[in-house]
C-alpha positions in Angstrom: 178.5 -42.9 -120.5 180.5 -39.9 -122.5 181.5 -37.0 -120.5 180.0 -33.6 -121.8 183.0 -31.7 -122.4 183.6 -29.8 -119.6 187.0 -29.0 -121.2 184.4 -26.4 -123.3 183.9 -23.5 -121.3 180.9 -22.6 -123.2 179.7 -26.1 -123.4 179.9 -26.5 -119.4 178.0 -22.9 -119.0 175.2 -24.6 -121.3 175.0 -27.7 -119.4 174.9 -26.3 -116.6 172.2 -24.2 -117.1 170.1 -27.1 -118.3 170.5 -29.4 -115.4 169.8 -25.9 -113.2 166.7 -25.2 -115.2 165.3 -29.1 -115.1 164.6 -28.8 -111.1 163.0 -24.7 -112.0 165.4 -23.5 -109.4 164.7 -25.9 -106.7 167.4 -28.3 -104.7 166.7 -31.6 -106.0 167.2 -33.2 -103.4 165.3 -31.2 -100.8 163.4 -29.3 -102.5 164.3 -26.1 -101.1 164.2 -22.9 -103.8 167.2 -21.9 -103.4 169.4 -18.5 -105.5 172.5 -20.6 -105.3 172.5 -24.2 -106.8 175.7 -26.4 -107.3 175.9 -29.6 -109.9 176.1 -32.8 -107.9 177.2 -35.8 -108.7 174.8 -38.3 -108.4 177.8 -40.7 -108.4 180.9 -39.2 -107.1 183.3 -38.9 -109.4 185.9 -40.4 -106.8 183.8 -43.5 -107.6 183.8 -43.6 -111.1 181.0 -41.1 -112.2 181.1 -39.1 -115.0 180.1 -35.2 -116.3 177.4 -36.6 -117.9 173.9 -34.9 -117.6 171.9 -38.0 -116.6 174.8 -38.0 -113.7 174.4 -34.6 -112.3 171.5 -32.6 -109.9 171.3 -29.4 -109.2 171.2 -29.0 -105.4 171.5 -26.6 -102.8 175.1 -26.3 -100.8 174.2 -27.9 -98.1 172.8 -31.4 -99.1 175.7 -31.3 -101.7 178.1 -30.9 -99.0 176.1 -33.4 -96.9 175.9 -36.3 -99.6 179.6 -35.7 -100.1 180.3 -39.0 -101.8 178.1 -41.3 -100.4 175.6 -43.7 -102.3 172.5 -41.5 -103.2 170.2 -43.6 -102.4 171.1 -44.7 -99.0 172.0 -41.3 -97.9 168.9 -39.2 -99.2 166.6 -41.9 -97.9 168.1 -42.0 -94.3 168.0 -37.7 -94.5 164.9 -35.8 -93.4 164.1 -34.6 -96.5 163.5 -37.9 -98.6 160.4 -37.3 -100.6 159.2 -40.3 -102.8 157.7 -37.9 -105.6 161.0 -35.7 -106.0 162.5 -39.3 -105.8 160.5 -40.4 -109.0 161.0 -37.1 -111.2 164.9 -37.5 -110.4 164.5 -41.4 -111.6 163.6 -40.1 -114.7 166.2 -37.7 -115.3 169.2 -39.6 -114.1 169.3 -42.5 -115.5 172.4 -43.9 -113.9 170.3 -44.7 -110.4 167.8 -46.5 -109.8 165.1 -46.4 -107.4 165.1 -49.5 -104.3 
């Protein structure tokens, strides 16, 4: 999978705001609406993920701080806010996990 040229400031802004606007300004993970949303990685960079848009979630600070880089699935499913139907709309917009 290609990066998205994140060297491009005015690329990044873009994608940025598409991945932000795909969720309508809700964590993707919890669901929480939320002002302030960060780009996670569904998987970590650290482990070989890429800038790519089918590898990145908008969420809110606090689950991106809690996933940290841990396997997605394991960690949102053991967390109090799994939810299978936000787990199915994120299936089909990042195509790099799949659901167990």
């Amino acid at each position: 999978m290609a990066s998205i040229g994140f060297d491009n400031p005015v690329r990044k802004h873009k994608i940025r705001a598409e991945v932000k606007a795909r969720f309508g300004g809700c964590c993707g993970y919890c669901g929480m609406k939320s002002k302030v949303l960060t780009l996670d990685h569904v998987v970590a960079k650290s482990k070989g993920g890429v800038d790519g848009r089918s590898n990145l979630v908008a969420v809110c600070p606090r689950c991106n701080k809690s996933k940290g880089s841990q396997e997605l699935w394991a960690w949102w499913q053991a967390s109090p806010w799994w939810c299978e139907t936000r787990a199915a709309r994120l299936s089909e917009t990042v195509f790099v996990c799949k659901l167990k």
